[in-house]
C-alpha angles and dihedrals in degrees: 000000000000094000085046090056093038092056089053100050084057092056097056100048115122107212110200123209114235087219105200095356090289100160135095093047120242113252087216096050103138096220142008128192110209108188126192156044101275093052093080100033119107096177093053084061097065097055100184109276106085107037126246130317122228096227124018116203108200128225090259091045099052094051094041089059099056096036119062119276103271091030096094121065116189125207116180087193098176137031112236107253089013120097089210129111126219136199109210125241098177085119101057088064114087136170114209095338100313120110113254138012121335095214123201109198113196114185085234133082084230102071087231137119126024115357107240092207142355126207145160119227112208101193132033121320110262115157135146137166097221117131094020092290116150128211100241134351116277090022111109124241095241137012093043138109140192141199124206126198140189149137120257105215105187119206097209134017117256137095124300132192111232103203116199117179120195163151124205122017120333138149141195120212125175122196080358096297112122111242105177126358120178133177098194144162098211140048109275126181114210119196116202114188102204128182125230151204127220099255104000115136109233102195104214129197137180129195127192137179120191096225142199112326096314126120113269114223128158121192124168141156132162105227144172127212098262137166087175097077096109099044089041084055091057099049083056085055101058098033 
């Protein structure tokens, strides 16, 4: 039986050609495009045969920490289940000043008291408690909450899809109206479609309550219908 299996693993193996010496990667390479949704997903890296880690380090991570801070520029580009395509405008939210969400983490589901941990999240909102994994250190697994604010700063007028992903209670306000609010068992993906105006500062806030006994996951990202990712991602490149 083991010959049999062996002969087919060689068979599947995908052998890659290191065209022009490519890989490994130069330290001192001056910009790298990272595209798709994996890139920045910590859960899809435990499949489900060895257990859980206790810290998941995720593909962009991994190459932002070896290559200079400005080097890497990241593109989800697709959702996961989903044919459309999206053209990021994370970085067109700031707090004061600084590109992303200012989060506040309590170690109670009120948003009240002492804050357990601050924090400021420079690329799209991805957490989740599987596998024992917090949100942030010093925030509890389980029995917190969290609020994260920024200002949406658009860079031309037209309609944007402002995509929040969760499980247990969360809720989206702009300019302090509530937009979508869900208490929920289970994981649910809202879509808002919102209209803009060039230059115009769209104060968002999210706010978000580990409940009951239920998993708690947040997942959010402003985007705009795009075909245009990749080549997007490559002008980056060359800027």
């Amino acid at each position: 039986m083991w010959p049999r299996l062996w002969k087919w693993r060689v068979r599947v193996v995908v052998l890659l050609t290191n065209k022009n010496h490519t890989l490994p990667l130069s330290k001192s390479i001056r910009k790298v495009a990272v595209l798709g949704p994996n890139a920045n997903d910590s859960v899809m890296l435990w499949a489900n045969y060895n257990g859980f880690p206790t810290k998941s380090v995720t593909i962009l991570e991994g190459i932002k920490s070896k290559l200079p801070e400005g080097t890497v520029y990241y593109e989800k580009g697709c959702d996961y289940v989903n044919t459309q395509t999206v053209f990021s405008y994370f970085d067109c939210c700031s707090y004061n000043g600084k590109k992303g969400f200012k989060a506040t983490f309590w170690n109670n589901k009120e948003l009240k008291g002492e804050a357990a941990a601050t924090g400021h999240f420079s690329e799209p909102l991805n957490f989740g408690n599987g596998g024992n994994t917090v949100f942030m250190p010093g925030v509890k697994l389980n029995n917190f909450s969290a609020r994260f604010e920024s200002v949406y700063t658009p860079k031309e007028s037209g309609e944007i899809l402002l995509n929040l992903e969760g499980c247990s209670y969360f809720e989206l306000l702009v300019n302090g109206k509530s937009m979508t609010k869900h208490r929920t068992w289970r994981t649910t993906d809202t879509r808002t479609m919102l209209q803009v105006e060039k230059g115009k500062e769209y104060k968002i806030e999210i706010l978000y309550a580990q409940v009951e006994n239920w998993a708690a996951n947040l997942k959010f990202n402003l985007a705009k219908n795009s075909r245009s990712i990749i080549v997007k991602a490559f002008r980056n490149l060359k800027a």
